[in-house]
C-alpha positions as CSV (number, residue, x, y, z in Angstrom):
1,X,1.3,-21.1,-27.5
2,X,3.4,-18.7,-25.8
3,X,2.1,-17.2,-22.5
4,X,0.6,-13.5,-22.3
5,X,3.3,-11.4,-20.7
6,X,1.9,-8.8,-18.0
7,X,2.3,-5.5,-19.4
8,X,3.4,-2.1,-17.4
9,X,-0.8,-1.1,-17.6
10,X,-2.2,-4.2,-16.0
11,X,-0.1,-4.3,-13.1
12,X,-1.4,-1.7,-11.0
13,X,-4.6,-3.0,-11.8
14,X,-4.1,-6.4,-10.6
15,X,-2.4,-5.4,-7.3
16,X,-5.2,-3.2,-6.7
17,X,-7.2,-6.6,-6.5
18,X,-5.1,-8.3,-4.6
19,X,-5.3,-5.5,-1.8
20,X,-8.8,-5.9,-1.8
21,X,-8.5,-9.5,-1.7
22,X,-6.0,-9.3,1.1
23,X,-8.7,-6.5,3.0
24,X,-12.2,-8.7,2.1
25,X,-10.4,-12.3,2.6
26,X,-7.6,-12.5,4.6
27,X,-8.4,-9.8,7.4
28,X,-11.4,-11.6,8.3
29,X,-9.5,-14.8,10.0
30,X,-6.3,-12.7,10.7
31,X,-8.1,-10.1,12.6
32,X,-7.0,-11.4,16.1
33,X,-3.2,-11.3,16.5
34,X,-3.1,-13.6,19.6
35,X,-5.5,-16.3,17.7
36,X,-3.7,-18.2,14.8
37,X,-5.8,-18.5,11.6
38,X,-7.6,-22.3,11.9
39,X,-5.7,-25.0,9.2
40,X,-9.5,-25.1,8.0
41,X,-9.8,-21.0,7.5
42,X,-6.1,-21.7,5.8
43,X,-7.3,-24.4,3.0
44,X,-10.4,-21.8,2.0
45,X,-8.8,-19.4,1.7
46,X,-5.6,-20.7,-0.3
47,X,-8.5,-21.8,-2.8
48,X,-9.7,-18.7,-3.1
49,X,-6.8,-17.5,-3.9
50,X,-5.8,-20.1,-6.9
51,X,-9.4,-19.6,-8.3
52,X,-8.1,-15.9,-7.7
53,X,-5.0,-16.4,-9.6
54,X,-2.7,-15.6,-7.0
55,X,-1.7,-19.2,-6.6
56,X,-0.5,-21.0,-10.1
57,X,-3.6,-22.9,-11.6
58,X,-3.5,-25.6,-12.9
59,X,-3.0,-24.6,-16.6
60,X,0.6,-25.9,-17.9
61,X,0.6,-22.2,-19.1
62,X,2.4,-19.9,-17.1
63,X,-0.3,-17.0,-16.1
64,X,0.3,-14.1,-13.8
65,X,0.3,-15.8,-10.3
66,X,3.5,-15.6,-8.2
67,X,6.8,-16.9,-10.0
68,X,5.1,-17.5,-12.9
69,X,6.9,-15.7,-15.2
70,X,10.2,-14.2,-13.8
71,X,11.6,-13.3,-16.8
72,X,8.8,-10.6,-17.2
73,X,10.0,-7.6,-15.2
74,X,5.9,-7.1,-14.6
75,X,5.4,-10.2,-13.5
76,X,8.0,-9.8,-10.8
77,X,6.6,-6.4,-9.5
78,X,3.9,-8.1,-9.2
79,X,5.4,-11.3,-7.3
80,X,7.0,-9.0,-4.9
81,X,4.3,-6.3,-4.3
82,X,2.0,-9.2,-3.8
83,X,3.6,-10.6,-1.4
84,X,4.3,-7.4,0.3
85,X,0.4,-6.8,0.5
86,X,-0.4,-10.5,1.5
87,X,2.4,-9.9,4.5
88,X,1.2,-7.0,5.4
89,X,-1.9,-9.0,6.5
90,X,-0.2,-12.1,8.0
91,X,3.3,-13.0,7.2
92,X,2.7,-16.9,7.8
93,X,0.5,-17.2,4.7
94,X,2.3,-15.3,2.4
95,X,5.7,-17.4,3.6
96,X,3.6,-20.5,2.7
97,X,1.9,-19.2,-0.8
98,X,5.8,-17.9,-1.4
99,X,6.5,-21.7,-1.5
100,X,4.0,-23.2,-2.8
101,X,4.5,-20.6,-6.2
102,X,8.3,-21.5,-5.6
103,X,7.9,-25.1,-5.7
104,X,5.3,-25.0,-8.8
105,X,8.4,-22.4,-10.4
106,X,10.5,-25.2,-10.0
107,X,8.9,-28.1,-11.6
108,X,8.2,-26.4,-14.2
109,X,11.8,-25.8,-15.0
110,X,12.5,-29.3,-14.2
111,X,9.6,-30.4,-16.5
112,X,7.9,-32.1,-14.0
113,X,4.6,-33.4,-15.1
114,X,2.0,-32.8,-11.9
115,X,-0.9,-34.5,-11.0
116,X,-4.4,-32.8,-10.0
117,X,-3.3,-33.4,-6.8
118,X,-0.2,-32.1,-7.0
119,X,-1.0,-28.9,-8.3
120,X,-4.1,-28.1,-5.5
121,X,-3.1,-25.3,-3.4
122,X,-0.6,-25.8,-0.2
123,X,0.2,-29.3,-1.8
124,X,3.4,-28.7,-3.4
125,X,6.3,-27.0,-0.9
126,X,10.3,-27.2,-1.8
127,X,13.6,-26.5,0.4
128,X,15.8,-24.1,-1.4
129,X,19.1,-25.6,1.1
130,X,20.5,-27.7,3.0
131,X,20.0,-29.2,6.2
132,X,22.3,-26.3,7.7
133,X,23.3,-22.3,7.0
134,X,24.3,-22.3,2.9
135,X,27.7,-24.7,2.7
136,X,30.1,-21.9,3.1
137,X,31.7,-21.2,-0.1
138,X,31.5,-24.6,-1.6
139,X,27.8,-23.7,-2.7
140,X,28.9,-20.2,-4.1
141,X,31.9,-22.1,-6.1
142,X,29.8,-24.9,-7.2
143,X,27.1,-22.2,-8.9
144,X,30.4,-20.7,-10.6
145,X,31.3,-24.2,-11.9
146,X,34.9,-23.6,-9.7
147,X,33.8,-26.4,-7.4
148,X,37.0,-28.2,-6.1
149,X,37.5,-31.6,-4.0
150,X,36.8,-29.9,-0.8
151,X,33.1,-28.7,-2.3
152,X,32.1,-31.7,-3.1
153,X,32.7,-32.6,0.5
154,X,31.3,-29.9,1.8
155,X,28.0,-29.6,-0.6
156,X,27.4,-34.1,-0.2
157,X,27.5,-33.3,3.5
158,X,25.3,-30.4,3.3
159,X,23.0,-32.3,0.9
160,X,22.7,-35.3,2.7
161,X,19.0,-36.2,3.4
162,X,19.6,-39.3,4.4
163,X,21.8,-38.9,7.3
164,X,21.0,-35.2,8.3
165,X,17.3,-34.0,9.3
166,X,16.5,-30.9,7.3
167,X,13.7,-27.7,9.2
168,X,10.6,-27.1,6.8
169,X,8.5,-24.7,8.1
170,X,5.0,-24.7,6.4
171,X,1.1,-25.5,6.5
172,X,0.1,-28.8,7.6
173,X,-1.4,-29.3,4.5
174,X,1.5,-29.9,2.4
175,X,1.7,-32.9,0.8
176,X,4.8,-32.9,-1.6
177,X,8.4,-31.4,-1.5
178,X,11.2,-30.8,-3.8
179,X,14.4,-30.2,-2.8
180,X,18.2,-30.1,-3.9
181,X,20.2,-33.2,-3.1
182,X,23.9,-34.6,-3.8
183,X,22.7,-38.0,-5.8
184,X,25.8,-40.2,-7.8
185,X,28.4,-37.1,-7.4
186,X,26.0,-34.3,-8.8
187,X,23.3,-31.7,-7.5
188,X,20.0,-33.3,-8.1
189,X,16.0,-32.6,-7.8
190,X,14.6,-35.1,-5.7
191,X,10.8,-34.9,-5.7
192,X,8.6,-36.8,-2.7
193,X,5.3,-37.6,-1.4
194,X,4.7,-37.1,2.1
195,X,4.7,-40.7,2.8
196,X,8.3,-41.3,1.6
197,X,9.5,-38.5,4.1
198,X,10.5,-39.5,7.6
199,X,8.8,-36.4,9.9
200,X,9.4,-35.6,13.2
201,X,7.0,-33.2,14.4
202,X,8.9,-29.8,16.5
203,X,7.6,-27.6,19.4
204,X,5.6,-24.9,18.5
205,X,8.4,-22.2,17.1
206,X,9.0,-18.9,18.1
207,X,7.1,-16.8,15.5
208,X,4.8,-17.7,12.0
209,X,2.2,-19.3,14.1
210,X,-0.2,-20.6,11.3
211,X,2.1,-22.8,10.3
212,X,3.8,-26.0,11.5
213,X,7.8,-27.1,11.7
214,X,8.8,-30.9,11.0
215,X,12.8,-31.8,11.2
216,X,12.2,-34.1,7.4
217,X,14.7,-36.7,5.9
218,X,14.9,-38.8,3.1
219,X,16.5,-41.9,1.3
220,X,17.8,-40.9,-2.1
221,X,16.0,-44.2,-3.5
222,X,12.7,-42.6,-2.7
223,X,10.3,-40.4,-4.9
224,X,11.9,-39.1,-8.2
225,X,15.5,-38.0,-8.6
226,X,16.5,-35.5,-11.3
227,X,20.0,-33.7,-12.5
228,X,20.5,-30.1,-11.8
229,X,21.5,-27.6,-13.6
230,X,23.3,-23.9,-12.1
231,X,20.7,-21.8,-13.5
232,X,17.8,-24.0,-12.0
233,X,19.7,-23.7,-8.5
234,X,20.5,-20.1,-8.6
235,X,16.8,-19.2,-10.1
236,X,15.6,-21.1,-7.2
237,X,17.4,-19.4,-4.3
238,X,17.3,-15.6,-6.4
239,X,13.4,-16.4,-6.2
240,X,13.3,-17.4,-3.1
241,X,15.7,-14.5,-1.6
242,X,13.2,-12.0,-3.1
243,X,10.0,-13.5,-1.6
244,X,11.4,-13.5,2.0
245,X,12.3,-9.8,1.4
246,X,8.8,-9.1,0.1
247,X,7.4,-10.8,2.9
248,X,9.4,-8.8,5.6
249,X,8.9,-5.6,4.2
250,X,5.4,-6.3,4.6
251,X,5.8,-7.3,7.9
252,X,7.6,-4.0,8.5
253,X,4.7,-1.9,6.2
254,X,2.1,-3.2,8.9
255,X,4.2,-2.2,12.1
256,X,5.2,1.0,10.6
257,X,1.4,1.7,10.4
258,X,1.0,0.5,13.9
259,X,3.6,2.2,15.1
260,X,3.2,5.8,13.6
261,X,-1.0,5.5,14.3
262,X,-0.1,4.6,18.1
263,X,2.1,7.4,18.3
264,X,-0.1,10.0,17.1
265,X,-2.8,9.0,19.6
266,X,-1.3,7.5,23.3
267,X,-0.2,10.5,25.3
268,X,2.6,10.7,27.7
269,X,3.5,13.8,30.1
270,X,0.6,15.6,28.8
271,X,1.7,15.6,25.1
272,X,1.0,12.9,22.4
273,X,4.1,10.3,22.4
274,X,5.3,11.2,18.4
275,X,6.1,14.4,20.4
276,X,9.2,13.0,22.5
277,X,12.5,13.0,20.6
278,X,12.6,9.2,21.8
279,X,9.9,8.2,19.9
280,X,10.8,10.3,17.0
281,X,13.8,8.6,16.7
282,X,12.4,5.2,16.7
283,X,9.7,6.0,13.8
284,X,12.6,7.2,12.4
285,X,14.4,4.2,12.0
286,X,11.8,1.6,11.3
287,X,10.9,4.2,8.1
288,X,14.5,4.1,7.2
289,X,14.4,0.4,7.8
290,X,11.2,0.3,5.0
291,X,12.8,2.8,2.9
292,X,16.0,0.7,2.4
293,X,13.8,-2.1,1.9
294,X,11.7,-0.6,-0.8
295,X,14.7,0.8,-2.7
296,X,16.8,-2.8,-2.6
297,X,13.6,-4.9,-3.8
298,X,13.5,-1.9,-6.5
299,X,16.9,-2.3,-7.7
300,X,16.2,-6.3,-7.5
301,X,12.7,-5.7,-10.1
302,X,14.6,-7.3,-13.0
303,X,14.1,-10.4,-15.5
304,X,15.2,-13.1,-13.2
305,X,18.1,-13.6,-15.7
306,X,19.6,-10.2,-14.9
307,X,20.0,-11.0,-11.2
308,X,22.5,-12.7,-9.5
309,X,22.3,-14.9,-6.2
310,X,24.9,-13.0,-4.9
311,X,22.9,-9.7,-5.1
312,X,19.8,-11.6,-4.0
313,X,21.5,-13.0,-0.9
314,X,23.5,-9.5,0.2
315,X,20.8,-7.8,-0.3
316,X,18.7,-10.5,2.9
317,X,22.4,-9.7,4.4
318,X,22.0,-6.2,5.0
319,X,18.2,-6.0,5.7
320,X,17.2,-8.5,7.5
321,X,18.6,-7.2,11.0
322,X,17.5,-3.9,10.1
323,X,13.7,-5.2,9.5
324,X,14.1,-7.4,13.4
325,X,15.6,-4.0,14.7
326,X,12.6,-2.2,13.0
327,X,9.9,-4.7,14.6
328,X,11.5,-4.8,18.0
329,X,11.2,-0.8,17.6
330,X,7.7,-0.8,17.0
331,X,6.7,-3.2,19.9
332,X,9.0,-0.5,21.9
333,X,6.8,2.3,20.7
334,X,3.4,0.4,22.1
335,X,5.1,0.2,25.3
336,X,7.5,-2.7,25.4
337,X,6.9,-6.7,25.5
338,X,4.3,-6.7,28.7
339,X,0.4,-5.8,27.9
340,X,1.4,-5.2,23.9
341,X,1.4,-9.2,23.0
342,X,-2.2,-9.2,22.2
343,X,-2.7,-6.3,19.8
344,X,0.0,-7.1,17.2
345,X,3.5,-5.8,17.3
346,X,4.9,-8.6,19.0
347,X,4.0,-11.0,16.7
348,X,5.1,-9.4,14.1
349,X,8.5,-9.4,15.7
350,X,8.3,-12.8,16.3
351,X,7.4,-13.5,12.6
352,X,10.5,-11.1,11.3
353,X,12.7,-12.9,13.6
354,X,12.0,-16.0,11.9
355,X,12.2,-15.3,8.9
356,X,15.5,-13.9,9.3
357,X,16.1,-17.7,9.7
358,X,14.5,-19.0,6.9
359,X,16.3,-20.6,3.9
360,X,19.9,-21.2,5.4
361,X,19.8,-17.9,7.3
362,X,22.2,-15.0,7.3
363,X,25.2,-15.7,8.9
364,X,27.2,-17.6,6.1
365,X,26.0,-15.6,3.3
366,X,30.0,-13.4,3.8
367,X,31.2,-16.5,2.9
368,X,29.2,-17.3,0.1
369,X,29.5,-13.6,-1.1
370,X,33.4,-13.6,-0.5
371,X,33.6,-17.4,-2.0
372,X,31.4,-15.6,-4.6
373,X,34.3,-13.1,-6.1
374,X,36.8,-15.6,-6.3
375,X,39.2,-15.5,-9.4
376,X,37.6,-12.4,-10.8
């Protein structure tokens, strides 16, 4: 039986509930900046939000959770603005929802069977690269089926689990992780338990506080190891590209509502402090910053086969600094780094900077982009 496909009339609907889930849920144990939400408070309310439907269920049916069905350009609106709204609330559960959804995306397309288990929320997580930056060109090449000798190299080194650690970032309930690895000459799925990963814990990180940072690794004779194919891999790192966007502009949403309500009430030199041309021109830019945003994840609201990684990955190119610049900005309008770190804005800087990191980063994606356009 083929799935329901959201229609245009039941999307505004259903991200109306997901703000009210996000404003009756989530706020209650994100309330306190300075206070990271408990794993405990986590686990609740990730099951509330697969009985919810936010999370995929544990129908083999896709329904309208996130990623569920990208080739429905509803169903993407709704993946993104969801994600927008979850972020806008705390940036560290939507990162780790975003991956859970991802991962459950990608056995499906893999025809991965799941347990009960398997399918409970936060048990399921995937890395969408390797164990460093996004292998140069080789990776761009290989998606183009232009891979030559040197690729290979470059993308069995980059893939190695074995002898390279690899940085997942994510709740400390996870319990299962896919990711892409360079098995007999090929790209590969390689599907594990927990207990077949070697973890070594890392310090507390700079930013996304509710969650947890291992450096993992892997021999490719453990879990389940399976071909893959360039659509899976780009699908997977298009995806992927989009949710970290979603999840900074909602970072950004949130500190451009600090921001701008701050403004409108502190008063400086007898005059509120939106009054100085200083100010001004710093809630200038972190709207631009959001207005960029929202018109790039706009022009990005397509069936996932009408996007390109290339677009996907330019598009985290251009915005990323602009969303840090844009959260540094609004910790600058509260006053700087000093008093401000327990009312908000500087962990949502923290949390922008990190994602900025997340998923290879942005520092090779010239090279991947240039690598890209080859022989065209």
């Amino acid at each position: 039986m083929a799935p329901s496909l959201l229609s245009a009339d039941d999307l505004q609907p259903l991200l109306d509930e997901v703000s009210r889930f996000c404003s009756a849920e989530m706020a209650l144990i994100t309330i306190r900046p300075e206070t990271p939400a408990s794993v405990e408070d986590i686990s609740k309310l990730s099951q509330s939000a697969f009985e919810f439907g936010i999370l995929p269920g544990d129908s083999q049916e896709p329904d309208f959770a996130l990623w569920e069905q990208p080739e429905n350009v509803n169903a993407i609106a709704f993946s993104i603005d969801a994600l927008k709204q979850i972020a806008s609330v705390n940036a560290s559960i939507a990162l780790a929802w975003h991956r859970n959804a991802l991962a459950r995306f990608l056995a499906r397309s893999i025809e991965s069977r799941l347990t009960a288990a398997q399918q409970a929320p936060l048990a399921l997580t995937v890395i969408s690269t390797g164990h460093h930056g996004l292998a140069r060109g080789s990776l761009a090449r290989w998606l183009n089926q232009k891979a030559v000798n040197e690729d290979q190299s470059m993308l069995a080194d980059w893939l190695d689990r074995d002898v390279h650690k690899t940085t997942v970032t994510a709740p400390s309930q996870w319990q299962n992780l896919i990711w892409p690895v360079w098995h007999n000459g090929v790209m590969s799925w390689q599907f594990l338990n927990r207990r077949e990963i070697a973890i070594t814990p890392c310090l507390p990180q700079h930013g996304l506080d509710e969650l947890n940072t291992w450096q993992v690794s892997a021999s490719l004779e453990a879990g389940v190891v399976n071909k893959a194919t360039q659509q899976q891999v780009s699908s997977m790192l298009i995806l992927d590209a989009l949710g970290l966007l979603a999840i900074a502009a909602g970072i950004n949403q949130h500190g451009e509502t600090m921001a701008q309500a701050f403004a409108s009430q502190r008063r400086q030199g007898g005059q509120v402090i939106n009054q100085h041309a200083a100010v001004q021109s710093m809630l200038a830019t972190i709207e631009q910053a959001q207005w960029e945003t929202e018109i790039t994840l706009g022009s990005l609201t397509k069936p996932l086969s009408a996007l390109t990684v290339k677009d996907a990955l330019m598009a985290r190119q251009q915005l990323h600094p602009k969303l840090c610049l844009a959260a540094n900005l609004v910790m600058q309008v509260h006053g700087g780094l000093g008093y401000m770190q327990d009312c908000g804005p500087e962990k949502l800087l923290r949390d922008q900077n990190m994602l900025r990191l997340q998923s290879g980063g942005i520092r090779e994606i010239p090279l991947f982009t240039h690598a890209w356009g080859e022989g065209k």
